[in-house]
C-alpha positions as CSV (number, residue, x, y, z in Angstrom):
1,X,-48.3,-107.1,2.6
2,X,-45.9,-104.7,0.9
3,X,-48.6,-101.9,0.8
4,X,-48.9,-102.4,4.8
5,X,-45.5,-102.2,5.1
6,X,-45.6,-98.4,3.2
7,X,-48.3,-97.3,5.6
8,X,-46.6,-98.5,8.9
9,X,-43.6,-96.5,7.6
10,X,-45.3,-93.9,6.8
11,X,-46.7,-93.5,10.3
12,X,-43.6,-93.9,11.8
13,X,-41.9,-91.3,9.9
14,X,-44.9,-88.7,10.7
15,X,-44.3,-90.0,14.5
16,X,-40.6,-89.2,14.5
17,X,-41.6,-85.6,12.4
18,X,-43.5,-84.9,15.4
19,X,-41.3,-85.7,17.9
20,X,-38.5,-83.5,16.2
21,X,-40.8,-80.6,15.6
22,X,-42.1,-80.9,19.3
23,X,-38.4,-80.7,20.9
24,X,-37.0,-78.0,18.2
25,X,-40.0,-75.6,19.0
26,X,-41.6,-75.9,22.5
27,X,-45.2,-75.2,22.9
28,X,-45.9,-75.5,19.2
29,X,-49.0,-77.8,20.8
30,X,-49.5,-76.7,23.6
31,X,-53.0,-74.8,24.2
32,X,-52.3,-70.6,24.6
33,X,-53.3,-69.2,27.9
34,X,-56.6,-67.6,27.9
35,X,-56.7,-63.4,27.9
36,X,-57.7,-61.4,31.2
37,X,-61.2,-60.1,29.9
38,X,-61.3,-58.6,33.9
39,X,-61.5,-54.8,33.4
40,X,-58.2,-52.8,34.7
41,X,-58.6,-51.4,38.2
42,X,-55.8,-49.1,40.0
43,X,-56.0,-47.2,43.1
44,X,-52.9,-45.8,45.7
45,X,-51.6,-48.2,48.6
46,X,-48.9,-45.5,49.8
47,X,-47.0,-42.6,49.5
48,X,-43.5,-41.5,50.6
49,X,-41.6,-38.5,50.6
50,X,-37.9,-38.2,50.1
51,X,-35.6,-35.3,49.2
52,X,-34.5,-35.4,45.5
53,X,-32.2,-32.3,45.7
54,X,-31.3,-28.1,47.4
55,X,-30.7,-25.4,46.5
56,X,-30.3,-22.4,47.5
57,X,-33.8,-21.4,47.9
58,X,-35.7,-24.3,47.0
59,X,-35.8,-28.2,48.1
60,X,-36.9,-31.1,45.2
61,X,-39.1,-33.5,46.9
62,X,-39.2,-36.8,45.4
63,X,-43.1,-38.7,45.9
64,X,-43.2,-41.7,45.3
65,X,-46.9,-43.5,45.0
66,X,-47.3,-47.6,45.2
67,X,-50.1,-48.3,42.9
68,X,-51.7,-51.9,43.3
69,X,-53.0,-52.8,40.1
70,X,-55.5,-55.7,39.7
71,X,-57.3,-57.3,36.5
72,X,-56.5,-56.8,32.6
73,X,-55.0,-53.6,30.8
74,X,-55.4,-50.3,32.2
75,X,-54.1,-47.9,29.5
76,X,-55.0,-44.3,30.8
77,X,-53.9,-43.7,34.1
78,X,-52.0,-41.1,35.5
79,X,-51.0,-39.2,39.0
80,X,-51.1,-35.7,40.1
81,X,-48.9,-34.5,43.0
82,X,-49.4,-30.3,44.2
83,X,-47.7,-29.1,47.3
84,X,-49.8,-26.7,49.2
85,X,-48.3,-24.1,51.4
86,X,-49.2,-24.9,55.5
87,X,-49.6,-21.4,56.4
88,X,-51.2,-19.5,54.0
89,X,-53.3,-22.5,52.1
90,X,-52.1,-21.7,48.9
91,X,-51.1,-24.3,46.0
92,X,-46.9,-23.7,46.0
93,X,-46.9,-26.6,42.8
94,X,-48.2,-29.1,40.9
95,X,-47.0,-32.0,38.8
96,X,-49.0,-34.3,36.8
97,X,-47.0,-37.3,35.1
98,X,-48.4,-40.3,32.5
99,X,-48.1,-43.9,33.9
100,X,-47.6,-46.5,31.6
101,X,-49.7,-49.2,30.4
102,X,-50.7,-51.5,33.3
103,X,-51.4,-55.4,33.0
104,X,-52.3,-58.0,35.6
105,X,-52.7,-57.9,39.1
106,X,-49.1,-56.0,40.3
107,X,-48.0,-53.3,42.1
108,X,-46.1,-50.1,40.4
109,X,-44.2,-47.3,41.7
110,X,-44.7,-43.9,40.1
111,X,-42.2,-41.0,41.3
112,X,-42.8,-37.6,40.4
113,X,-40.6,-34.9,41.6
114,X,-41.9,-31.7,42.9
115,X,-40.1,-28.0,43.9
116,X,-40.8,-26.4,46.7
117,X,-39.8,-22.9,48.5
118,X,-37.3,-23.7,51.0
119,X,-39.2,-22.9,54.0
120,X,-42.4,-23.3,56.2
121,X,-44.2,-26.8,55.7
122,X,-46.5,-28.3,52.7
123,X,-49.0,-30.6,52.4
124,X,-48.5,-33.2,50.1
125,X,-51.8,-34.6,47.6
126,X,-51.4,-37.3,45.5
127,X,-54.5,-38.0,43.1
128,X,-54.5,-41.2,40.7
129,X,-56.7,-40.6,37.6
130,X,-58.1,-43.6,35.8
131,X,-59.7,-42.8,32.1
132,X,-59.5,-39.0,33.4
133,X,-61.4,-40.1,36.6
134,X,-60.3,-39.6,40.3
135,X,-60.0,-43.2,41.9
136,X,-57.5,-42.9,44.8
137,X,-56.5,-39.6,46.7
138,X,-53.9,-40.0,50.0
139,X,-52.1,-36.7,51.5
140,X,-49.1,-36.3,53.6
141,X,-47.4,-33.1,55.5
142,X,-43.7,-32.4,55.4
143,X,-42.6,-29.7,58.1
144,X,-39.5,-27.7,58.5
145,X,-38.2,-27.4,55.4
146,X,-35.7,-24.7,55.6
147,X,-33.3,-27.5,57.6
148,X,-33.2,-29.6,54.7
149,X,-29.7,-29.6,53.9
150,X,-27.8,-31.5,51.0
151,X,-25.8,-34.5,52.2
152,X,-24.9,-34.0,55.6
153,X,-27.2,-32.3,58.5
154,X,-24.9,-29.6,60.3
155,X,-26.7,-28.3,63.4
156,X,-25.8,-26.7,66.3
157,X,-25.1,-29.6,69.3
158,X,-27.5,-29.7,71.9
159,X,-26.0,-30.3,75.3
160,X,-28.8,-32.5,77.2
161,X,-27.2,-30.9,80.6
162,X,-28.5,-27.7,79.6
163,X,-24.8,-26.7,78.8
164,X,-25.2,-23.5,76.0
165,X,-24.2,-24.0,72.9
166,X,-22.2,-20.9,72.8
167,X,-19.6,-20.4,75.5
168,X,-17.0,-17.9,75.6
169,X,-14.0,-16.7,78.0
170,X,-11.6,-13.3,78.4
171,X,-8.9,-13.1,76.7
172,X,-8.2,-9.2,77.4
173,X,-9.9,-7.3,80.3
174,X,-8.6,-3.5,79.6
175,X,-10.1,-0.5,80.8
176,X,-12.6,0.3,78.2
177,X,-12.5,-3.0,76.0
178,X,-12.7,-6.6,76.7
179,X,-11.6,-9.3,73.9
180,X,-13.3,-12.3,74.2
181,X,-12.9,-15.9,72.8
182,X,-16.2,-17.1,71.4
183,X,-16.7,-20.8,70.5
184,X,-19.8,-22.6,69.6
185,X,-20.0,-26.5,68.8
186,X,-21.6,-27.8,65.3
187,X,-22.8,-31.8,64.9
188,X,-23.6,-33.7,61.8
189,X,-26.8,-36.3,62.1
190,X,-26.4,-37.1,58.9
191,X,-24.7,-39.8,57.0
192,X,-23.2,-37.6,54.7
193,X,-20.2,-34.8,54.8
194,X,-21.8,-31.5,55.3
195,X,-19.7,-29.5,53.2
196,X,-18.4,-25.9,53.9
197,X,-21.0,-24.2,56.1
198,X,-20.3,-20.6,58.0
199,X,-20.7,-19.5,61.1
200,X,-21.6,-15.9,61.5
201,X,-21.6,-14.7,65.4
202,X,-23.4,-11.5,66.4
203,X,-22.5,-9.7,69.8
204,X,-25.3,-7.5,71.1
205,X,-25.7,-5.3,73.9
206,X,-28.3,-6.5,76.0
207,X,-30.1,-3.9,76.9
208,X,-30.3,-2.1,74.1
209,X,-29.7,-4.5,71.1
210,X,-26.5,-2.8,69.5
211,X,-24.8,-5.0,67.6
212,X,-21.1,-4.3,69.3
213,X,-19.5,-7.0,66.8
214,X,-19.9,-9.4,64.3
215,X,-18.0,-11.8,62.4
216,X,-17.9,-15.1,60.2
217,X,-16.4,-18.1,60.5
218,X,-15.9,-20.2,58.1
219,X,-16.0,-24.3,58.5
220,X,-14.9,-26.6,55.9
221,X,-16.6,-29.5,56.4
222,X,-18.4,-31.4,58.9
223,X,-18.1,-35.4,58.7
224,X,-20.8,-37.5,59.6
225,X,-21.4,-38.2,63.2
226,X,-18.5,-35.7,64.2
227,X,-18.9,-32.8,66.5
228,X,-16.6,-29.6,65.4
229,X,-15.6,-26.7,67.8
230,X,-15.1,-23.3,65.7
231,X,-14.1,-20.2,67.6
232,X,-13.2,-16.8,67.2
233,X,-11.9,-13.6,68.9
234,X,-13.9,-10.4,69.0
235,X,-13.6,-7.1,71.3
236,X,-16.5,-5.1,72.6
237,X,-16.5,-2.6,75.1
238,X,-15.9,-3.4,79.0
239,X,-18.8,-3.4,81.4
240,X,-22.0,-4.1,79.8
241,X,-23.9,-7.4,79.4
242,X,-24.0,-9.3,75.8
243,X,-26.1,-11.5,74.3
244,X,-24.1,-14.3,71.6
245,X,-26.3,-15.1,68.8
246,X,-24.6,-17.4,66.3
247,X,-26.5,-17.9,62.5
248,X,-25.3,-21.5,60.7
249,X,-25.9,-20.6,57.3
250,X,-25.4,-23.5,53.9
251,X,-25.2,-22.1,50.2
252,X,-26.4,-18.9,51.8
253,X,-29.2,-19.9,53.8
254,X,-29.9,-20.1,57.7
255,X,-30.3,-23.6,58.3
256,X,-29.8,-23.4,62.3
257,X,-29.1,-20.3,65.3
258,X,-28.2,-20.5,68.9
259,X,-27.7,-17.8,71.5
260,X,-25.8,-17.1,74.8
261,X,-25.2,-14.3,77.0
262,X,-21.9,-13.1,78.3
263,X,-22.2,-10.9,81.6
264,X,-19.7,-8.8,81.9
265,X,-21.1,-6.5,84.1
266,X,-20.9,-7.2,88.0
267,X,-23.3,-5.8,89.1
268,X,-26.1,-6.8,86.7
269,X,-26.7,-10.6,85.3
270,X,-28.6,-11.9,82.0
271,X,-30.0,-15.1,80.7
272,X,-30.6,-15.9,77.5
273,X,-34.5,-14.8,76.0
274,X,-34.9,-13.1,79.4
275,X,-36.0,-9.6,79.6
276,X,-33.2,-7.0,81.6
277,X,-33.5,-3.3,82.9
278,X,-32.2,-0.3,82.1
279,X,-28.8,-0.1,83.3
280,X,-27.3,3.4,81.9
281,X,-26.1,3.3,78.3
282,X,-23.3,4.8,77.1
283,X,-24.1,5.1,73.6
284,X,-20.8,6.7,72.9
285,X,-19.2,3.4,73.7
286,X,-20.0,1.9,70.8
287,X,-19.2,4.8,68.2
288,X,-16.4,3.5,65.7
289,X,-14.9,5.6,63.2
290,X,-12.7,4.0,60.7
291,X,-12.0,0.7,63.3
292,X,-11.2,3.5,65.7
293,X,-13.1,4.3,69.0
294,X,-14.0,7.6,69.7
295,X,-12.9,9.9,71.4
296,X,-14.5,10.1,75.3
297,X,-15.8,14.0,76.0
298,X,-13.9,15.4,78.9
299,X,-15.4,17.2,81.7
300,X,-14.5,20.5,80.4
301,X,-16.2,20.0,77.3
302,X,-19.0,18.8,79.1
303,X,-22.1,21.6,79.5
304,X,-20.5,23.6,77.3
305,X,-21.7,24.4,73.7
306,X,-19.8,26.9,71.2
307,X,-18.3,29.4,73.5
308,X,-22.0,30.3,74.7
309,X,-23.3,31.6,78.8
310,X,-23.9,28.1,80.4
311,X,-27.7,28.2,81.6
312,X,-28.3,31.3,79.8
313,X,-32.4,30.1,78.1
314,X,-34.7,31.6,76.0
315,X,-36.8,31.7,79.2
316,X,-34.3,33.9,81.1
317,X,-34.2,36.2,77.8
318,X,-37.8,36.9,77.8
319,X,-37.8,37.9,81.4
320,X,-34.9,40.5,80.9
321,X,-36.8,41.7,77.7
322,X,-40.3,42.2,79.9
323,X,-38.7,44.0,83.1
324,X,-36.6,46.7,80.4
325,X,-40.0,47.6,78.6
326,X,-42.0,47.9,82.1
327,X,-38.9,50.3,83.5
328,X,-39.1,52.0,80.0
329,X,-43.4,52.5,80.7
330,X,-41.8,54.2,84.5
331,X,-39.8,56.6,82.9
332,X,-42.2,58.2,80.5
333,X,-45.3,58.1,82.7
């Protein structure tokens, strides 16, 4: 009887060791979940572009590829991303970038950033490499990359009336020069502040192309959503036709341009990319010498060249010189 009573509390001090080894470390029983023999398998569900950073002359495009991942362990998988140049077909750069060990059935994004020229358009390939094997390739074209702009997106405002972006009116009509007061209008579509940007605005003469003035303006900022109105004064010479081109340049590089024509003379009209006739240049109009205007010739000065016989030729020359040697031939015969 007493031995019984040994064994029964025996057992029930193994029971209650149990019990307190069960609770104090969970799972110390329990059965371990059975390894994914599956091979690894990874291939590319999608791709997208974003921009990463600018510069001055290049734009960092940020591609990001969603890989879906099914089965066990894939260990040696990696993704290659080249930008190749729309126009000419050649490879602008390429990136190639380790993933990390891959388990279970999951999806992973890789991002690899690639630089590119500021300008033109690219086509984007992304190739996913498996045990150095090519198992997914998906490609995607950026265009206009010379607009990408850091934080805001400064533009010029286009007017859905057809209203020009450029407008201008007189300030000073005098006698030889006119003074006009050019403003243009500048919107940011972004989300961001646009930062200092310049406005540079070229006045040509139509008909010829001479540039008759050009300055900058400078703009400190643009806000997001906000529509700006820079202007300037600049003086050209009266009675000829101009065209307004204005350049929007950030960090130094043209990210928009507009035009416009000013008319101002009466008798002859232009539009904007339209092609004009010759009207009579006065090339002298535009000759400036130290911020000065020249001097118009006078008609006494006209016609006349160094002190010299007005319409006395070569021609006239050689027909005195032939009629002296034939009366010279009379005389001795």
């Amino acid at each position: 009887m007493r031995r019984e009573r040994v064994l029964a509390a025996g057992i029930a001090v193994l029971l209650v060791a149990s019990a307190v080894t069960m609770v104090a470390v969970p799972g110390v029983f329990a059965d371990r979940e059975p390894e994914d023999v599956r091979p690894g398998r990874a291939n590319i569900q999608e791709v997208t572009l974003a921009t990463n950073g600018v510069s001055g002359g290049t734009v960092t495009l940020g591609v990001t590829s969603y890989l879906q991942h099914y089965g066990g362990t894939s260990e040696n998988v990696s993704v290659l991303v080249r930008a190749v140049d729309l126009d000419s077909g050649l490879v602008e750069t390429t990136r190639r970038v380790d993933v990390d060990t891959i388990s279970g059935d999951r999806e992973v994004p890789v991002e690899v950033n690639v630089s590119v020229a500021r300008e033109g358009g690219y086509r984007i390939e992304t190739v996913l490499y498996s045990d150095d094997q090519r198992v997914g390739t998906i490609s995607k074209t950026v265009r206009g990359v010379s607009t990408v702009q850091a934080g805001g997106r400064a533009a010029f405002h286009d007017f859905a009336a057809g209203l020009p972006s450029i407008q201008y009116s007189v300030t000073d009509a005098g006698p030889n020069r006119t003074a006009l007061d050019v403003s243009t209008y500048l919107t940011n579509s972004g989300a961001a502040s646009s930062g200092p940007v310049t406005v540079e605005l070229i006045v040509r003469q139509a008909e010829s192309n001479i540039v008759a003035a050009r300055t900058t303006i400078p703009v400190s900022e643009v806000a997001p959503g906000e529509t700006v109105a820079p202007s300037t004064t600049v003086t050209v010479p009266a009675g000829y036709n101009y065209y307004l081109d204005a350049v929007l340049r950030k960090n130094g590089v043209i990210v928009d341009a507009a035009r416009s024509a000013a008319n101002l003379d009466p008798q002859e009209r232009i539009e904007a990319n339209t092609t004009v006739r010759d009207v009579g240049l006065q090339v002298e109009d535009f000759e400036q010498t130290d911020g000065q205007d020249q001097p118009q010739p006078t008609p006494d000065s006209e016609g006349s060249t160094g002190g010299g016989v007005p319409g006395f030729g070569p021609v006239l020359a050689v027909v005195a010189l032939a009629i002296g040697a034939a009366i010279t031939w009379r005389t001795r015969s």
